[in-house]
N, C-alpha and C positions, 0 to 999 in steps of 0.2 A: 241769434244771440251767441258771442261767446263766453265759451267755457273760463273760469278759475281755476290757477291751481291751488289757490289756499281752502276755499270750502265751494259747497255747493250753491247755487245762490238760489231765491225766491224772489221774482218781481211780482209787484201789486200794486196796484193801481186804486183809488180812494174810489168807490162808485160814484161818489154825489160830486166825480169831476168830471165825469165823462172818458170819451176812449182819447188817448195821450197821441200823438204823433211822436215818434221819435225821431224823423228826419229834420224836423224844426226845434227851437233853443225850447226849452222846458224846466220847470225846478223840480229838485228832486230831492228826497230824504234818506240818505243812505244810513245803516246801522251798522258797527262794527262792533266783535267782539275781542276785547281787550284783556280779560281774562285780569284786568287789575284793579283794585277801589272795590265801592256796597255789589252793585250788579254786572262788572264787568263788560259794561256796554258803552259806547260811544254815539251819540248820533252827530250827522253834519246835515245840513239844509242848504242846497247849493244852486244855483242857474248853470245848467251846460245848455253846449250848442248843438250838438246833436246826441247821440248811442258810445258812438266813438270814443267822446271826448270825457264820456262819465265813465266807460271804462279803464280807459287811461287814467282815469280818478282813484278807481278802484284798484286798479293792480299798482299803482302808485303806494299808496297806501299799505295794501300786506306786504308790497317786498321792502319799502323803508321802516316802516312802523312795527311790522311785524304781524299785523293784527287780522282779525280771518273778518269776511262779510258774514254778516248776517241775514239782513233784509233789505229792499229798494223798495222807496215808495214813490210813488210818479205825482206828483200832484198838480200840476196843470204845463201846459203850452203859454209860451207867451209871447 
């Protein structure tokens, strides 16, 4: 897995989905903190195709937006 430079990240995986493949397309719930609005938090719910392509998601993200990760949640293969 690679490193961020904006925060440290936590993957986690929903139990009642089983274990995730990340070499196959997957949906996943990533959480960003936005530090603006009631909780300061963002969620986005997305289909990537591999590891790859969700980080590229993610570093996408803090260096436009600004905004640091929070948390990834893997919720199935598909």
């Amino acid at each position: 897995m690679k490193g961020y430079p904006c925060t440290p990240i936590e993957y986690a995986s929903r139990p009642y989905k089983g274990v995730i493949n990340l070499n196959e397309a997957f949906v996943a719930t990533i959480q960003f903190y936005t530090g603006k609005g009631y909780t300061g938090l963002f969620d986005v719910t997305n289909r990537f195709n591999n590891q790859a392509h969700m980080d590229n998601y993610i570093n996408l993200m803090c260096r436009k937006k600004g905004w640091s990760l929070d948390e990834v949640w893997m919720l199935r293969n598909i």
